[in-house]
C-alpha positions in Angstrom: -5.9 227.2 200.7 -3.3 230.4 200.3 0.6 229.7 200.6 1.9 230.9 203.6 3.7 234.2 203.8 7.4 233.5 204.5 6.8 230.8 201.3 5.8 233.6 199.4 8.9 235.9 200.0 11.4 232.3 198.8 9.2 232.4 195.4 9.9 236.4 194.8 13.6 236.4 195.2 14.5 233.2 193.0 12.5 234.8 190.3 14.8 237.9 190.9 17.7 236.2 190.5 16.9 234.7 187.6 16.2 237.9 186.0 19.1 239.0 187.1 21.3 236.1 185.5 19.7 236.2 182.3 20.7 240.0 181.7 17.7 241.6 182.8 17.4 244.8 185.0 20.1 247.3 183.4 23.3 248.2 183.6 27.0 248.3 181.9 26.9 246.0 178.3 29.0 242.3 178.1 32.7 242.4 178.2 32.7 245.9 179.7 33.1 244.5 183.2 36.6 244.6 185.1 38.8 241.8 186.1 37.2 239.0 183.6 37.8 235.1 185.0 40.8 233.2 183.4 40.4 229.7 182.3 41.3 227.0 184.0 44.9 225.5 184.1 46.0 222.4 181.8 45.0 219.2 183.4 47.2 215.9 182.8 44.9 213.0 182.8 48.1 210.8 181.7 51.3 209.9 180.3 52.8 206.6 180.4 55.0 204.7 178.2 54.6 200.7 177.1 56.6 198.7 177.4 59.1 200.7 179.9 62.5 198.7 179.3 63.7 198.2 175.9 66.8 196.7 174.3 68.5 198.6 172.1 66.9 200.2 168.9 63.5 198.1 170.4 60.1 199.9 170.0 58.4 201.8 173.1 54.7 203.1 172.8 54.0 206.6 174.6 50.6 207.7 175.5 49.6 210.7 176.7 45.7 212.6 177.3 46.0 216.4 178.3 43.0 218.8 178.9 42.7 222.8 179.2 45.6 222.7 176.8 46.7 225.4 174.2 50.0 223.5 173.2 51.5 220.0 174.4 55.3 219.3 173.8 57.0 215.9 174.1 60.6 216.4 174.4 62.9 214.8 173.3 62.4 214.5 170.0 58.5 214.3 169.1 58.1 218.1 169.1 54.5 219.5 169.3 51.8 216.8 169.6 47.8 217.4 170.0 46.2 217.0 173.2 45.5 213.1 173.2 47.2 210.5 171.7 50.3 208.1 171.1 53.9 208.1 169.5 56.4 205.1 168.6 59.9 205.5 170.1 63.2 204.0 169.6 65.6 205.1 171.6 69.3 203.4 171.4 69.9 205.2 175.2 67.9 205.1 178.3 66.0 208.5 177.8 63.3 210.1 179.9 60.6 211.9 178.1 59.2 214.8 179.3 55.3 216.4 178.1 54.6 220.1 178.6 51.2 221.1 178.1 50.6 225.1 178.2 47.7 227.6 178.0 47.1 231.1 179.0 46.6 229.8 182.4 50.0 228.3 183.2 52.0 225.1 182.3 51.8 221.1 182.9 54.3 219.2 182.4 55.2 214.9 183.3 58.0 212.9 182.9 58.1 209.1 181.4 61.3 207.1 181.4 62.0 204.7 179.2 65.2 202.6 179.7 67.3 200.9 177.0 69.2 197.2 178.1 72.0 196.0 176.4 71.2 193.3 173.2 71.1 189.8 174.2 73.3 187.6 171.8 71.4 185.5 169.5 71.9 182.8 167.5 70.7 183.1 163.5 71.4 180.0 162.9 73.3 176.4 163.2 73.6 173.9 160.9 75.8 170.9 160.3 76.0 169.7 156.6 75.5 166.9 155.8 73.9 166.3 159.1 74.8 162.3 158.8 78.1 161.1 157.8 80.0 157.4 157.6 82.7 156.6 159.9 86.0 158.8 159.1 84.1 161.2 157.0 83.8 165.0 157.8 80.8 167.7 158.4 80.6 171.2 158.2 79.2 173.4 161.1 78.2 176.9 159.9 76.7 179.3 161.7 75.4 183.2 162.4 74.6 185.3 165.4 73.6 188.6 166.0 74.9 190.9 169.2 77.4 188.6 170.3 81.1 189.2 171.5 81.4 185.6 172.1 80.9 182.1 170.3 82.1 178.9 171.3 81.1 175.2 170.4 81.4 172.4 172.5 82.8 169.0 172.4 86.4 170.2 172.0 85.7 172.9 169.1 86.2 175.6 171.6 85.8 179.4 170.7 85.2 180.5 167.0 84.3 183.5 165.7 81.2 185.3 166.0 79.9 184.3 162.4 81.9 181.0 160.7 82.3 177.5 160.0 84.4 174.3 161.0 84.3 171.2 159.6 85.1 167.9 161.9 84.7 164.2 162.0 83.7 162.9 164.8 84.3 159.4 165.9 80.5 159.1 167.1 77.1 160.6 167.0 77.9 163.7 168.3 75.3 166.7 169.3 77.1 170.0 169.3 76.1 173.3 171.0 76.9 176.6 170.2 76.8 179.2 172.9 76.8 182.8 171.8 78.0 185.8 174.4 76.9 189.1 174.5 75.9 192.7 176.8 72.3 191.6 176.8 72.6 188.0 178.0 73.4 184.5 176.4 71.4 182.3 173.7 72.7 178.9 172.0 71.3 176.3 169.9 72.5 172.5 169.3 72.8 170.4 165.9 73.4 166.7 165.6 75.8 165.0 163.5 75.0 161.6 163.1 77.8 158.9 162.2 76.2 156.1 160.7 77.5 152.5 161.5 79.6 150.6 159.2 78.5 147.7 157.5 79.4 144.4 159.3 80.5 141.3 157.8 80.2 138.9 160.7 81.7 136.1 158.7 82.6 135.4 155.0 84.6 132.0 154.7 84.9 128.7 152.4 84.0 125.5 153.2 87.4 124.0 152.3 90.6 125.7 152.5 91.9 123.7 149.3 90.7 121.6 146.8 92.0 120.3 143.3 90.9 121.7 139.6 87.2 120.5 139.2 86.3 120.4 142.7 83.5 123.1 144.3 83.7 124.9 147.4 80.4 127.1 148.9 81.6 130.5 150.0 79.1 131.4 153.0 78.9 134.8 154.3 76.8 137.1 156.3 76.7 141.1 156.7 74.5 143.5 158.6 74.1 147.5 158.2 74.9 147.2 154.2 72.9 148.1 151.2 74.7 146.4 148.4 77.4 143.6 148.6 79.3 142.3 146.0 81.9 139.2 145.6 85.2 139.8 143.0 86.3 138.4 141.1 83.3 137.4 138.7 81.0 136.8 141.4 79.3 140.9 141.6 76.4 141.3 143.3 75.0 139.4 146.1 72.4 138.8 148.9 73.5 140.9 152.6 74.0 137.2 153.1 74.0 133.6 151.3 76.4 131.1 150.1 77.5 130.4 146.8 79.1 126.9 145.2 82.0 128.0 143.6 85.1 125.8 140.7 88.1 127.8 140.9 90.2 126.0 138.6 93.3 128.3 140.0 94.1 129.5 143.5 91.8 132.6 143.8 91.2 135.2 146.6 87.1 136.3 146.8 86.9 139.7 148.1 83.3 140.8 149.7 82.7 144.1 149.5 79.7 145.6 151.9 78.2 149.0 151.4 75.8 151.2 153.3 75.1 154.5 154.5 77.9 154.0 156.9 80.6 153.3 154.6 82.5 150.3 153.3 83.8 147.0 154.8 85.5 144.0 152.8 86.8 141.1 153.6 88.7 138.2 151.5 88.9 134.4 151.7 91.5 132.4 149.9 90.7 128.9 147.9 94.0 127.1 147.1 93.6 125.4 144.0 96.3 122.2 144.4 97.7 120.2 142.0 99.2 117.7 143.4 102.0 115.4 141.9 101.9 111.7 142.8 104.4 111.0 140.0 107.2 110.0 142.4 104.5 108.1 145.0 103.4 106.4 142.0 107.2 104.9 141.0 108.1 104.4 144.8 105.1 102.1 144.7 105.6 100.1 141.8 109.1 100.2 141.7 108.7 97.6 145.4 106.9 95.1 142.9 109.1 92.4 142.7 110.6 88.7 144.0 113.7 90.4 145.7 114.7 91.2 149.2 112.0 93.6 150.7 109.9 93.6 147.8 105.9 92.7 147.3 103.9 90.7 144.8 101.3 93.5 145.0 99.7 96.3 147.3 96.7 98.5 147.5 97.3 102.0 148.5 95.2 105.0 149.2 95.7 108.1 150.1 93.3 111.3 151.6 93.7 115.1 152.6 91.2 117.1 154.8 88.1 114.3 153.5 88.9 114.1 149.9 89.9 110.9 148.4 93.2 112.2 146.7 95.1 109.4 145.3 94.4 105.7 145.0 97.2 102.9 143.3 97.2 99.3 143.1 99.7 97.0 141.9 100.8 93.1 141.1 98.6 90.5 142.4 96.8 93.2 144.6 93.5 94.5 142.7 91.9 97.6 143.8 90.3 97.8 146.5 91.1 94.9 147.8 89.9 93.4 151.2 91.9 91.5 153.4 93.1 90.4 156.6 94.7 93.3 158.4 95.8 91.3 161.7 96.9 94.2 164.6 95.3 96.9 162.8 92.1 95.9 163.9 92.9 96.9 167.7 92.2 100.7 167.0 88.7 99.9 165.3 88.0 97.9 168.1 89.1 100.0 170.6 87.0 102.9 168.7 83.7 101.0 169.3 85.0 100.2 172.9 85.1 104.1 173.1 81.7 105.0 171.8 80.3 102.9 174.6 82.3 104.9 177.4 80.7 107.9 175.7 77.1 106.7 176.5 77.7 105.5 179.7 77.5 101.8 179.5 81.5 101.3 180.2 83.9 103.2 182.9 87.8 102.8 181.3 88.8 103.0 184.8 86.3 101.1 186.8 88.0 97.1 187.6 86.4 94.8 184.2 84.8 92.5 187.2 82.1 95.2 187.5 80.9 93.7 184.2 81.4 90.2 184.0 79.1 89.5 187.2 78.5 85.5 187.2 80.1 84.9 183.7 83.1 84.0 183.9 84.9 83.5 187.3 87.4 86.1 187.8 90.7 85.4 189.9 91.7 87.5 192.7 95.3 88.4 191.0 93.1 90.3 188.2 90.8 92.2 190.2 92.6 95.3 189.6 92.6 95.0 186.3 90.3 98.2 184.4 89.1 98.5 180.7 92.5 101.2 180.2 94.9 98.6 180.8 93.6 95.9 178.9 93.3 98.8 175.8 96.6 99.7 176.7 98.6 96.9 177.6 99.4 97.5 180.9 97.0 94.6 182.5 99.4 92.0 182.8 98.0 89.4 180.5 100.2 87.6 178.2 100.2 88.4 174.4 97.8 85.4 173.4 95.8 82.4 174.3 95.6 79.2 172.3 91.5 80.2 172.0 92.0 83.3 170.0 92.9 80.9 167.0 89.6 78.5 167.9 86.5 79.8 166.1 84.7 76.9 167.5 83.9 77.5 170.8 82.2 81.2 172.4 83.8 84.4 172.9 82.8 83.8 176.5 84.9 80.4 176.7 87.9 82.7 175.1 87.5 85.0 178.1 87.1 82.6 180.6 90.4 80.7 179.1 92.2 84.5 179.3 91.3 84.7 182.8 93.1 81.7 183.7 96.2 82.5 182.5 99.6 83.7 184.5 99.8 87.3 184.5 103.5 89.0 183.4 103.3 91.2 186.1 101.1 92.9 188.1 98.7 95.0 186.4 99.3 98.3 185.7 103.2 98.1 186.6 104.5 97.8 183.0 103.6 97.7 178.9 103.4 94.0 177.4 101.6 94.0 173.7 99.1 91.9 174.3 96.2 90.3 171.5 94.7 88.7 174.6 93.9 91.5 176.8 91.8 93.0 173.8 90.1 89.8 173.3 88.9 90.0 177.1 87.9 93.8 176.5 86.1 93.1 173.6 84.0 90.4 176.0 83.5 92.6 178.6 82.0 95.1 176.0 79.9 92.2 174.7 78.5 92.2 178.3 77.7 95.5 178.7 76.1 96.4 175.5 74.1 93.0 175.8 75.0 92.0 172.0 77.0 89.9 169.9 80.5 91.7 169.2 79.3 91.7 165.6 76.6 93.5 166.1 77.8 96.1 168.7 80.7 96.8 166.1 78.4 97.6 163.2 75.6 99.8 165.3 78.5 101.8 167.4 81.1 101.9 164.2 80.7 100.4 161.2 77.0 102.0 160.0 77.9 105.6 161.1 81.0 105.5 159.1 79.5 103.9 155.8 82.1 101.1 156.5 81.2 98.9 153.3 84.0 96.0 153.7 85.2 95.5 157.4 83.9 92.8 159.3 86.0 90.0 162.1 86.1 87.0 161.3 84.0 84.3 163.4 80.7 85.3 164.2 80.8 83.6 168.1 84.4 84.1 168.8 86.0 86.8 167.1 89.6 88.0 167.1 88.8 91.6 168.4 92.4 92.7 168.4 93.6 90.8 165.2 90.8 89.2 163.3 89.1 91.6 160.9 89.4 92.3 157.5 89.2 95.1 155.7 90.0 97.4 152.6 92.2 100.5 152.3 89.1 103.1 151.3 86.7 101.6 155.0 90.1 102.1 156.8 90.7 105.9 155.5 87.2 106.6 156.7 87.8 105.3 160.6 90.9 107.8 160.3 89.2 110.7 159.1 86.2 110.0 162.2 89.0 110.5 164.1 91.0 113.5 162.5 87.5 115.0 162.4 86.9 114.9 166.4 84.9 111.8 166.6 82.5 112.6 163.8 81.3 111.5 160.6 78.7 111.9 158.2 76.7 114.4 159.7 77.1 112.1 162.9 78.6 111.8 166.4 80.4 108.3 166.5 82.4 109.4 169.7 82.9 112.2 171.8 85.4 115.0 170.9 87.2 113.8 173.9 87.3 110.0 173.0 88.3 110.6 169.7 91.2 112.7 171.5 92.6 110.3 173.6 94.1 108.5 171.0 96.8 111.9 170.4 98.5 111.1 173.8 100.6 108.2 174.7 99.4 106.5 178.0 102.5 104.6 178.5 103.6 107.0 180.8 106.9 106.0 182.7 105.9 102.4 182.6 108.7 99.8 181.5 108.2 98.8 178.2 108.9 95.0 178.0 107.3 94.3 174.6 106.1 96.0 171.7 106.0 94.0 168.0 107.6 96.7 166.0 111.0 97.2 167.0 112.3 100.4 168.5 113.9 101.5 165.2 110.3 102.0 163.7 109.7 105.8 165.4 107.1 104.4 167.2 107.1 105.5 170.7 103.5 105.9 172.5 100.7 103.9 172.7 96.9 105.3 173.7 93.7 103.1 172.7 94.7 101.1 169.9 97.0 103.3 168.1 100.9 103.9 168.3 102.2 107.9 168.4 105.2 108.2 166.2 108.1 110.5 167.3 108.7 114.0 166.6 111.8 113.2 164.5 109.8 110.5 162.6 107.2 112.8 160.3 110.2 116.1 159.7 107.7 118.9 158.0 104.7 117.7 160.2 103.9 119.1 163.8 101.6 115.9 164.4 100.6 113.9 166.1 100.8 111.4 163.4 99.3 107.8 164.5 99.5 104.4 162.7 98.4 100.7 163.9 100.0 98.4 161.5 99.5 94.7 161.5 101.3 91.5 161.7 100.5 90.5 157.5 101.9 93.8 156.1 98.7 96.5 156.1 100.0 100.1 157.6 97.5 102.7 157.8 98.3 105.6 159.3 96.8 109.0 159.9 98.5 112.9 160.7 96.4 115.6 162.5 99.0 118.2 161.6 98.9 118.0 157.8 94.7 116.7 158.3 95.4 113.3 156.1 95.3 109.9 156.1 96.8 106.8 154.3 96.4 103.3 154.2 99.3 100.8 152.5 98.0 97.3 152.2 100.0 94.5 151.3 100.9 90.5 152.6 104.5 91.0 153.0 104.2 91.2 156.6 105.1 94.4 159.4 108.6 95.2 158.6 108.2 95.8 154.8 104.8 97.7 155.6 106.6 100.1 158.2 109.8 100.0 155.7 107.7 101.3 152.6 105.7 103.7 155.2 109.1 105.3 155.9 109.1 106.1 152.4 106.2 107.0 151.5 105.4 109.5 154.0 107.9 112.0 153.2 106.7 112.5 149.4 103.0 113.0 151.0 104.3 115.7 152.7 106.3 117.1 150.5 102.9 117.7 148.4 101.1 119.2 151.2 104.0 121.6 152.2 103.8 122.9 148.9 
């Protein structure tokens, strides 16, 4: 089938054209022609610059593609570049950078602005050295920064210069920061000095204050925080803490030294070496030995300070150690184990003594008031003695009974009267409420805590509680010292720290004194639980309270809390020449200890 005619005609002129393109059909050569095309203008594809804010002297990136281009400029500074492609800047200003790209057909040109900020300050560095430090001692802060007007450091250092160092000692761990200023902005940075704790010696000490040549002490101590400790003189290095037995044979002062990281802490304890000189005590003693007025056939004397067994003398018919009967002074022993029963609850001092005897004895109505205190203290009433205390045939309980019959003095509590029998009746009522023989409640409350080796009453069913027992000097220094030592002994608790005070205050009180065995002039002027309270004026060089019980047969012992000793004088010679030759006595003691 033939193509249609107007399809036809189409066909004929494109292939004219074509011939007509390609040169064909005649005419003027190439290049002759007027008015030739120009080419086409540059073309800016792009021009940017990365990043487009930059501190001073900081880097910039500019990239650029250009087309259609003869030349390309970047201005300032970069000169001619090629059509595509980057360049590193630094300007120190905010600058705006400006590409021209040229050709015959014209000119391109963009702009790019890159803007410089101010520096921020910074900090190089900042350091402390050394970065711990013991108490008092000093660091050094150094440091650097880089754009900064301003420096300053906290914590009371204030401002410094830009670059420096300072050195301080602070009291405390202390973190310091340093804050740098500049155009740009602010930076800082922060170093810790530590201050490391000192060593502590929470307690370096001797078990005795004094002792004589020969003797040991134990030095006991105990530190924290330290590395090394040492003991001078001649002691050097030791555990952080221990205890050491130590012989001074002179006084000597042990200093501890304690070392750590945190410096060094000492601390010192003094032994007193004594020698003491019992020359003169020695003469005084045997110079009484006689047949004249005042005088003794013989005596036993001993003597201790602060525990220690210090000086011990016998002489005449008197060998050492020597028990024997020590009449009065028995009422504080007594009165002692009377005490230790209070303590665990069996006895009330103040509660009326009828609370205790129940169907005993029959009580009378005139003695109903009549408590424990007063019969201890001699304010009951009752007379000084009753035939039956010198009858170790019948019962303690007949005694009692026999007491309770007799004619009271006065009314009870209304005056002092000395009085054997009103301790007899204690010691019965005690008897009751223990539940055992006086005997025995003497040696489980008193006499086996102690180590008491010779004192015992005489009369196993009625004993004489307030004048009976016998003793020597060494068992009597060791009731004392339970007392000087707050109711203790041997690693026990005989009585309470408060019975064993209640002896140190007289509980006369304003009561009329109507009868007291040692006469007036014997500096002997309170009374509390067995045991007399000497003046103030009686013991000069001794702030007291210095207590005694002597007896009826001549035995003195006495006992000072001030000076921490006790002494016991026994002879036969009867009160006034023991209380004479205590006066004597007791000021060369002290003379010794006041050394």
């Amino acid at each position: 089938m033939s193509p249609k005619p107007a399809f036809r005609s189409a066909l004929l002129g494109l292939g004219l054209l074509l011939v007509s393109a390609c040169g064909g059909g005649g005419g003027a050569g190439d290049g002759e022609k007027e008015g030739a095309a120009e080419p086409p203008a540059p073309v800016l594809r792009s021009f940017t610059a990365s990043p487009s804010s930059v501190v001073s002297g900081g880097a910039a990136m500019l990239s650029w593609d250009a087309t259609n281009v003869s030349t390309v400029r970047i201005e300032p500074g970069l000169g001619s570049r090629g059509a595509q492609g980057t360049a590193t800047v630094r300007p120190t200003a905010t600058t705006t950078y400006t590409l021209t790209a040229t050709n015959s057909s014209g000119t391109r040109s963009a702009s790019v602005q890159v803007t410089v900020q101010a520096a921020a300050a910074r900090v190089d560095s900042f350091t402390a050295s050394p970065a711990s430090i013991a108490a008092g001692g000093s660091s050094q802060l150094q440091w650097a920064t880089t754009d900064a007007t301003q420096v300053s450091i906290d914590n009371g250092v204030g401002a410094v210069p830009v670059d420096g160092s300072v050195t301080l000692s602070p009291a405390v761990t202390t973190t310091y920061r340093l804050t740098a200023t500049g155009p740009g902005g602010n930076s800082s940075s922060e170093v810790t000095v530590t201050v490391l704790p000192p060593p502590t010696i929470a307690s370096f000490g001797s078990s005795a204050v004094s002792l004589q040549p020969g003797e040991s002490a134990t030095l006991s101590w105990a530190t924290s925080e330290a590395t090394t400790v040492s003991i001078q003189p001649g002691l050097g290095t030791q555990p952080a803490s221990g205890s050491l037995s130590v012989s001074p044979m002179e006084t000597i002062t042990y200093r501890l030294t304690a070392t750590g990281p945190g410096g060094v802490r000492t601390a010192e304890t003094t032994l007193k070496v004594i020698t003491y000189d019992w020359s003169a005590l020695a003469k005084l003693l045997d110079d009484q030995l006689g047949s004249g007025e005042g005088q003794m056939d013989g005596y036993n004397f001993a003597l201790e300070i602060r525990g220690r067994l210090l000086f011990e003398r016998s002489g005449g018919n008197m060998p050492p150690r020597m028990t024997i009967p020590i009449a009065s002074a028995s009422k504080a022993p007594s009165a002692a184990a009377i005490l230790s029963l209070v303590d665990q609850g069996l006895l009330d001092l103040d509660a009326p003594v009828s609370t205790y005897l129940g169907n005993s004895i029959s009580w009378p109505l005139d003695k109903a008031p009549i408590t424990l205190r007063m019969l201890l203290n001699h304010s009951s009433g009752l007379p000084f003695g009753s035939p039956c205390m010198e009858n170790d045939s019948i019962t303690l309980q007949a005694c009692a009974q026999e007491i309770a019959n007799l004619t009271l003095n006065f009314p009870p509590n209304a005056a002092f009267f000395y009085s054997g029998a009103g301790y007899q009746l204690a010691g019965y009522v005690a008897q009751q409420a223990a539940g055992r023989p006086w005997a025995q409640l003497f040696s489980q409350q008193i006499g086996t805590p102690l180590g008491l080796e010779t004192f015992r009453y005489v009369g196993n069913d009625n004993p004489r509680i307030g004048g009976g027992a016998l003793s020597d000097a060494l068992d009597y220094l060791r009731i004392m010292r339970m007392f000087i030592d707050g109711g203790r002994a041997n690693g026990n608790t005989v009585l309470s720290a408060q019975s064993a005070a209640s002896v140190t205050g007289s509980q006369i009180g304003s009561r009329l004194v109507l009868f007291q065995p040692i006469g007036e002039s014997s500096g002997l002027d309170g009374y509390s639980n067995g045991w007399w309270l000497s003046g103030a004026s009686a013991h000069p060089g001794s702030a007291g309270p210095e207590l005694s019980d002597p007896g009826l047969l001549g035995a003195m012992p006495w006992m000072d809390f001030d000076k921490d000793y006790s002494a016991a004088l026994w002879t036969l010679e009867g009160s006034t020449t023991g209380v004479n030759l205590w006066r004597l006595i007791r000021p060369l003691i002290l003379e010794q200890i006041n050394q």
